[in-house]
C-alpha positions in Angstrom: -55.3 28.4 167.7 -57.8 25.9 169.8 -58.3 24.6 166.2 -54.8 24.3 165.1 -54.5 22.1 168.5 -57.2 19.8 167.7 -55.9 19.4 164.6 -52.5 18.5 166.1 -53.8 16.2 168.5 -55.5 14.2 165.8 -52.3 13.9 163.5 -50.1 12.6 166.6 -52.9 10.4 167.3 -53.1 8.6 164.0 -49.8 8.8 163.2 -48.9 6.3 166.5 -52.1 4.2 166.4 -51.8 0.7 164.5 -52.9 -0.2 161.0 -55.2 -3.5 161.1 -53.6 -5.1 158.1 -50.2 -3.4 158.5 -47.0 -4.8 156.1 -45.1 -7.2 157.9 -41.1 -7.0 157.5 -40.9 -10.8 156.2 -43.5 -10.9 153.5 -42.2 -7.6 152.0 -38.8 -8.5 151.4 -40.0 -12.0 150.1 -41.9 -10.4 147.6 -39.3 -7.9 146.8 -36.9 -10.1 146.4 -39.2 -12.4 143.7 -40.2 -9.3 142.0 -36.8 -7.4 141.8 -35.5 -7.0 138.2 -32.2 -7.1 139.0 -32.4 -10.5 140.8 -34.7 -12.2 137.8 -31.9 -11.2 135.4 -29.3 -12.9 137.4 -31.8 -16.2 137.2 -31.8 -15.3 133.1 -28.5 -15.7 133.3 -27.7 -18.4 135.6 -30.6 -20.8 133.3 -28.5 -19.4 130.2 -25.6 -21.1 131.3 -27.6 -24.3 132.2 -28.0 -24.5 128.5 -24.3 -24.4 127.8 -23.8 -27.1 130.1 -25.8 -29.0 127.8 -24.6 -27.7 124.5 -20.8 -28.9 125.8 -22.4 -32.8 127.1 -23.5 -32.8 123.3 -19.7 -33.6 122.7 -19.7 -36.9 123.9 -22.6 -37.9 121.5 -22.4 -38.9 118.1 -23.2 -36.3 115.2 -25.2 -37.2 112.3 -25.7 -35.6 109.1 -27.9 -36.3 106.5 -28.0 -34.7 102.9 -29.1 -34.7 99.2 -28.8 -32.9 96.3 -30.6 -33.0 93.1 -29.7 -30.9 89.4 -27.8 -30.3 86.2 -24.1 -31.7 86.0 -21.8 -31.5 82.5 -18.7 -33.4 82.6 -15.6 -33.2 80.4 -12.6 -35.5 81.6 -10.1 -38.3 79.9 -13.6 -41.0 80.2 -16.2 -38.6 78.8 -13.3 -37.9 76.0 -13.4 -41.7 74.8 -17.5 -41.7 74.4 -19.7 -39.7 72.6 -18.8 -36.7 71.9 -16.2 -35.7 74.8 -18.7 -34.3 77.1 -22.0 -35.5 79.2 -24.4 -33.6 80.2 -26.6 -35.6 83.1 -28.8 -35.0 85.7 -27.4 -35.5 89.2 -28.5 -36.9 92.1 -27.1 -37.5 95.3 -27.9 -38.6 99.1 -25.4 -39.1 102.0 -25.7 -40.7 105.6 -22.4 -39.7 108.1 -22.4 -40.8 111.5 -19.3 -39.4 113.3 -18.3 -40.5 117.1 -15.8 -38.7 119.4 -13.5 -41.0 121.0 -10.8 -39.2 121.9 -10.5 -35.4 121.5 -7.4 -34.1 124.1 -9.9 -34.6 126.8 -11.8 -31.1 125.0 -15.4 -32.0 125.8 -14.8 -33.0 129.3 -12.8 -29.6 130.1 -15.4 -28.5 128.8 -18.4 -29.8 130.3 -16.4 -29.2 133.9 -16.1 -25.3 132.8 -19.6 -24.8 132.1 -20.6 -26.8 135.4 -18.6 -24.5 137.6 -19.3 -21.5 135.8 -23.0 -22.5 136.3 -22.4 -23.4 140.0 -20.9 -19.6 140.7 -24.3 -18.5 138.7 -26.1 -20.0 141.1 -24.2 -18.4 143.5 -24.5 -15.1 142.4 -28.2 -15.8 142.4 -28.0 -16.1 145.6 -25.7 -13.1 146.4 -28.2 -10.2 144.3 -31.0 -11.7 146.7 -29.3 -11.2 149.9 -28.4 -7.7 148.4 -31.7 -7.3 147.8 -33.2 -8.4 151.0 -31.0 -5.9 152.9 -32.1 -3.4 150.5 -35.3 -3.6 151.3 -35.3 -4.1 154.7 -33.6 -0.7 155.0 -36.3 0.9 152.8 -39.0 -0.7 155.2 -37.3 0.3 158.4 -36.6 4.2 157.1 -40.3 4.6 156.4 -41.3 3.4 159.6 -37.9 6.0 161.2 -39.1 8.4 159.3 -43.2 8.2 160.7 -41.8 7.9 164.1 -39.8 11.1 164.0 -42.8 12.9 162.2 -45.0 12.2 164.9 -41.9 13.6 167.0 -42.6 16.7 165.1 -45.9 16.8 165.4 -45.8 16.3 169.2 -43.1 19.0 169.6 -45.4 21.6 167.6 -48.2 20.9 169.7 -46.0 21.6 172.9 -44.9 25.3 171.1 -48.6 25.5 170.4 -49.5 25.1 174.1 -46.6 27.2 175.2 -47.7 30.0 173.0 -51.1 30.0 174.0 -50.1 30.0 177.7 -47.8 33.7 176.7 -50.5 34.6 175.0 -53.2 34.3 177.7 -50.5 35.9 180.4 -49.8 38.5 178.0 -53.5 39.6 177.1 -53.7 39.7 181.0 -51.1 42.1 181.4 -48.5 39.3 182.9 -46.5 38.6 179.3 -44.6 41.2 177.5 -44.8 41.5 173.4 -41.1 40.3 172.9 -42.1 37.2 174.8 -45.1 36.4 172.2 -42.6 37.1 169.2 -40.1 34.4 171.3 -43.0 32.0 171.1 -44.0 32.8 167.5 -40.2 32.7 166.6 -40.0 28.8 167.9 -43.3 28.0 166.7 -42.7 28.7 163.3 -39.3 26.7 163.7 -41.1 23.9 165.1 -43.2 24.0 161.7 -40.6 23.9 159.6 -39.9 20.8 161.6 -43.0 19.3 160.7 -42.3 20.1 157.5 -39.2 18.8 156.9 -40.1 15.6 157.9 -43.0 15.1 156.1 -40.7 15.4 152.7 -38.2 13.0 154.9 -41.3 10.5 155.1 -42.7 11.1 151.2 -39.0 10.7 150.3 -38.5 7.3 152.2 -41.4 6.4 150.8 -40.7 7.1 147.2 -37.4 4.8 147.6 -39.6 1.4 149.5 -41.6 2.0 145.9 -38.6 1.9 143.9 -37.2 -0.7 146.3 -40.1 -2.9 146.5 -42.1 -2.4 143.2 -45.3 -1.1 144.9 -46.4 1.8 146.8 -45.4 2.0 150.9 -48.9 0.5 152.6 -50.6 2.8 155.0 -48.9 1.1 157.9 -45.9 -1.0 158.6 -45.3 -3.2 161.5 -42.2 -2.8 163.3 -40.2 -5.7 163.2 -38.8 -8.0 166.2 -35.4 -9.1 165.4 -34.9 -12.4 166.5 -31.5 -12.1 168.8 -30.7 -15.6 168.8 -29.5 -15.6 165.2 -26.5 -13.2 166.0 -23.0 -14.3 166.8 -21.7 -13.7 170.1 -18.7 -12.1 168.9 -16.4 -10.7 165.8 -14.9 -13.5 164.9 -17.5 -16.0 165.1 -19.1 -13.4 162.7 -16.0 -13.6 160.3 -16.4 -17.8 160.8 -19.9 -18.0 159.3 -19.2 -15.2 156.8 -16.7 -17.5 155.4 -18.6 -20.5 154.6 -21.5 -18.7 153.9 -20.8 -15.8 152.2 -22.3 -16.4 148.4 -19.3 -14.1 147.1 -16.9 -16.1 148.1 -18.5 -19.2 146.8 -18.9 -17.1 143.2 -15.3 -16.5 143.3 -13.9 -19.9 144.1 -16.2 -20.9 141.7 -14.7 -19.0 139.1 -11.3 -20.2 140.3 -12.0 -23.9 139.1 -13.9 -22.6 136.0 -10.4 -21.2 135.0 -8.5 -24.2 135.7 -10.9 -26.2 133.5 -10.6 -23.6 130.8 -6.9 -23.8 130.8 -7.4 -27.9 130.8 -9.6 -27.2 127.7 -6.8 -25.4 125.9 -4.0 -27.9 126.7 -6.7 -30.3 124.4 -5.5 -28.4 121.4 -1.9 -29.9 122.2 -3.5 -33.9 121.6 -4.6 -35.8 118.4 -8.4 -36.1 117.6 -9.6 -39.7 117.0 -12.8 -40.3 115.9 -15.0 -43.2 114.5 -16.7 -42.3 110.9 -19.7 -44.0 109.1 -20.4 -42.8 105.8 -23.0 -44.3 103.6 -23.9 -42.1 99.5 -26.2 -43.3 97.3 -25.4 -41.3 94.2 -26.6 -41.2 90.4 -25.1 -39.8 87.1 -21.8 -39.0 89.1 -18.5 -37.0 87.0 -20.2 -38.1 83.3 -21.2 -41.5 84.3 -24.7 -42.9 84.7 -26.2 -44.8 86.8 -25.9 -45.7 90.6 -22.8 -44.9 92.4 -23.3 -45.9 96.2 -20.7 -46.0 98.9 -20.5 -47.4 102.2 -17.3 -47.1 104.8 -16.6 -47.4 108.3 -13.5 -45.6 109.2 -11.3 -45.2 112.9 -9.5 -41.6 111.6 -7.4 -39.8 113.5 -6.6 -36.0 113.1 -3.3 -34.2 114.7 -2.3 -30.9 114.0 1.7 -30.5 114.0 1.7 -26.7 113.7 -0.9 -24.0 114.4 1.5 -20.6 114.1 2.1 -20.9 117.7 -1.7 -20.0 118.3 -2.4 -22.7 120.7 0.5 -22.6 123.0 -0.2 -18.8 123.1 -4.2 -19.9 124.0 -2.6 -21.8 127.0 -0.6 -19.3 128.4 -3.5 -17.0 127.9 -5.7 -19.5 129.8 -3.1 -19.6 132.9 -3.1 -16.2 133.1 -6.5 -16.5 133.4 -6.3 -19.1 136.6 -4.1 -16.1 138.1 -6.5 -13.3 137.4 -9.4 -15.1 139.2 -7.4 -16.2 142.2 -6.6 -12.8 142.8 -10.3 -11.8 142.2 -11.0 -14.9 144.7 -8.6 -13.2 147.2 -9.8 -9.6 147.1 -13.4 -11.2 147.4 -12.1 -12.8 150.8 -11.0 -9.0 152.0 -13.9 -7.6 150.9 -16.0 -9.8 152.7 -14.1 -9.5 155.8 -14.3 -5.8 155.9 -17.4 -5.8 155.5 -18.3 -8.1 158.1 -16.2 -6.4 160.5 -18.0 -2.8 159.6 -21.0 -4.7 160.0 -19.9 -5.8 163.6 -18.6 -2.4 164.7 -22.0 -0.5 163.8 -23.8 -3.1 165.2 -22.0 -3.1 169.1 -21.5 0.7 169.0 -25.1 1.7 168.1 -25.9 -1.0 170.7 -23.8 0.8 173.5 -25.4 4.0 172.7 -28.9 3.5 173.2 -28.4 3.1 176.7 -27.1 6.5 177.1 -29.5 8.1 174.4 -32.1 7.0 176.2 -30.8 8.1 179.5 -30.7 11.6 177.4 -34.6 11.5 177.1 -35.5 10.8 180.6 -33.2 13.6 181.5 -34.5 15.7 179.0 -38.0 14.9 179.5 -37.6 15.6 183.9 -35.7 19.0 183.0 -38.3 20.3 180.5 -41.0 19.1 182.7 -39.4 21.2 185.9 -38.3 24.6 184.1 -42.0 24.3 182.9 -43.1 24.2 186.9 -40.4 26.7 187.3 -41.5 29.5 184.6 -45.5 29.0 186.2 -44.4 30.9 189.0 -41.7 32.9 187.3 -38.3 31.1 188.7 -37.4 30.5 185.0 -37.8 32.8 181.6 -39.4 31.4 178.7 -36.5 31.5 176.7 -35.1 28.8 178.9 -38.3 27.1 178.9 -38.5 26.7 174.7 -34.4 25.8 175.3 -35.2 22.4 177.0 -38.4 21.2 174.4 -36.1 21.7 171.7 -33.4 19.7 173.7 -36.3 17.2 174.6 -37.1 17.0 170.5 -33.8 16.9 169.8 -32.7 14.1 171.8 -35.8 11.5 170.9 -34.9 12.5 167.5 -31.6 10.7 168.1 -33.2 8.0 169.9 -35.5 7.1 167.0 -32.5 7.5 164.5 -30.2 5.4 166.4 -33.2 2.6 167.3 -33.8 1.9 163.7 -29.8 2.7 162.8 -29.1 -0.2 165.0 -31.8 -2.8 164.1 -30.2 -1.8 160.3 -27.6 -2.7 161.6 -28.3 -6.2 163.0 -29.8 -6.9 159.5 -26.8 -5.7 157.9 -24.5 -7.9 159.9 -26.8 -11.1 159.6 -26.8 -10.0 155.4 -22.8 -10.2 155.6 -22.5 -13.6 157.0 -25.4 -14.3 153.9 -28.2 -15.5 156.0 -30.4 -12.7 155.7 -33.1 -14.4 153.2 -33.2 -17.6 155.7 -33.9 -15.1 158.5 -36.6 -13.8 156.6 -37.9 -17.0 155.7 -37.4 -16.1 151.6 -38.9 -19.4 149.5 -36.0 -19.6 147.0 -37.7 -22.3 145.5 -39.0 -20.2 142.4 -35.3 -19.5 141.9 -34.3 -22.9 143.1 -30.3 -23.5 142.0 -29.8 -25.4 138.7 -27.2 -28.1 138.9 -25.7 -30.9 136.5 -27.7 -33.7 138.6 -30.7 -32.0 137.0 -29.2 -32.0 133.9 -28.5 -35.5 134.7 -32.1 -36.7 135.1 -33.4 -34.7 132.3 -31.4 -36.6 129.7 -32.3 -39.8 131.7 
């Protein structure tokens, strides 16, 4: 039992000392946030839509084509008929040049190119929103491995107290003092207290199973626990709900999408509009339909293309398109309740858990002073052990809560600072590997 003791003392000790090169909360989530899957596939995407952008600018450009053709041709018409035999059989050869230039197409390319642009300004957006998701995420799975340490040391401390207690009934009993059903007592909450122990070590593996999946690498040895900086908090609900609403990248996303619509249902109205065009085409043909020799071409041509009558196809495309406009306004708008429940959940957990501590920690003196007198009080038999085992277990109990509630309320903070979406400037997060894609790059590119 002196053994088991020793051992005890040792775990409690190492498990509160300090790691020299402990994790530190900031450079964790910055790396998890670079290295998340989830958040590179969202950048994927966003750069995918770049390239549209691009692909719908090619509209204002000219087109050229180029072509040739070369092989057997055998003619029979009304000039072949008055030569020869009344056929020809030649070998043809042909080469084109066409040049065509948009000049007016129902204002289609410029819908377009406005489409793309805000559909690739809510990417960006949404960039931004899987990394603040992210960054929470991971400063939860940091803070639960560090709850979870603190509560197995708990354990471990609250073992080594039923280990002391039962060595003190055991001595009193082996000196005739103790009676046997006072030994089993002690055995009975000693074995409890291991099951404790036990318990949370599978909490800790457990937490630290999910910072691995979280992170992309396995938990460090130590983590530091993190000072959260109070200045960055509002000072009340609605000061929260202010800066969630002009920062909040879901919101952005969704209004985003909002204009993306209208510019899709511009794009469709283009179908209503003649198509004007400037054409060059230049041919430089041989042995063409039975005749030989050169047949070249050259003309230069303003034509103009309008359709009268499509089946009722593109009217049906618009009204489809304005449908459209109304689906992602009402998206936009559930977006806007969404974020302010949330930030009001956020601001609830955050002042409640707040309140508490006070009074959880008021629990532990309390229960600390009690356990600490009945244990005075059953040395000289004014209290029974039964009462004595009563008030560590309401001493492990109640630091237990305190430990949960510490790190459920600096979650908390996090999680309100992750709703107004500035958690990855709180944690300093270099988005500049992800840096936002806009058309003023696409701008100086083509420059």
């Amino acid at each position: 039992m002196k053994l088991k003791q020793a051992l005890l003392s040792l775990a409690i000790a190492l498990g509160s000392g300090n790691a020299v090169h402990a994790a530190e909360l900031e450079s964790v989530v910055a790396d998890a946030v670079m290295k998340n899957p989830e958040v590179k596939s969202v950048v994927n995407a966003r750069n995918a839509v770049f390239e549209e952008v691009r692909q719908a600018r090619g509209g204002f450009y000219p087109k050229i084509d180029v072509a040739a053709g070369l092989g057997y041709e055998w003619t029979k018409n009304q000039s072949t008929k008055n030569t020869g035999d009344g056929d020809e059989d030649l070998q043809r050869r042909e080469a084109s040049l066409s040049i065509r230039q948009m000049l007016f197409d129902g204002f289609l390319t410029s819908s377009e190119v406005d489409r793309h642009a805000a559909r690739l300004e809510a990417r960006n957006h949404r960039v931004r929103e899987v990394a603040e998701e992210k960054a929470l995420e991971a400063t939860r799975a940091y803070l639960e491995v560090i709850k979870r340490q603190e509560l197995l040391n708990q354990a471990n401390e609250t073992l080594y107290n039923h280990v002391r207690v039962y060595d003190q009934i055991r001595k009193r009993s082996n000196s005739g003092l103790g009676t046997r059903a006072s030994i089993q007592q002690a055995q009975g909450r000693l074995s409890l207290a291991e099951v404790n122990v036990l318990s949370a070590e599978n909490n800790l593996l457990d937490a630290k199973t999910n910072y691995q999946r979280v992170t992309g690498v396995c938990c460090p040895g130590a983590l530091t626990p993190p000072v959260f900086d109070q200045t960055v908090l509002p000072s009340s609900s609605s000061e929260a709900v202010d800066r969630a609403l002009k920062n909040h990248p879901t919101l952005k996303l969704a209004l985003a999408d909002v204009v993306a619509a209208n510019e899709q249902y511009n794009s469709a109205k283009s179908l209503m509009y003649p198509k004007l065009n400037f054409e060059v085409d230049r041919t430089w043909n041989d042995n063409i339909d039975g005749v030989e020799g050169s047949n070249e071409d050259l003309t230069a041509m303003l034509r103009l293309r309008y359709n009268l009558y499509n089946g009722g196809s593109d009217k049906a495309r618009i009204r489809q398109t304005h449908h459209q406009i109304n689906e992602a306004k009402e998206i936009h708008a559930n977006a806007y309740r969404q974020t302010l429940e949330s930030i009001e959940l956020s601001w609830n957990a955050y002042e409640i858990l707040g309140r508490q501590m006070k009074f959880l920690e008021q629990h532990v003196e309390s229960s600390i002073s009690t356990r600490d007198s009945y244990l005075k009080q059953f040395d000289i038999g004014q209290r029974s052990l039964l009462d004595l085992l009563d008030t560590e277990n309401e001493v492990f109990s109640s630091k237990n809560a305190l430990i949960a509630a510490k790190y459920d309320y600096m979650a908390a903070q996090y999680r309100l600072v992750q709703g107004m979406g500035e958690i990855l400037d709180l944690m300093k997060v270099d988005m500049a590997p992800l840096a936002s894609t806009d058309l003023q790059e696409l701008v100086d590119t083509e420059s």
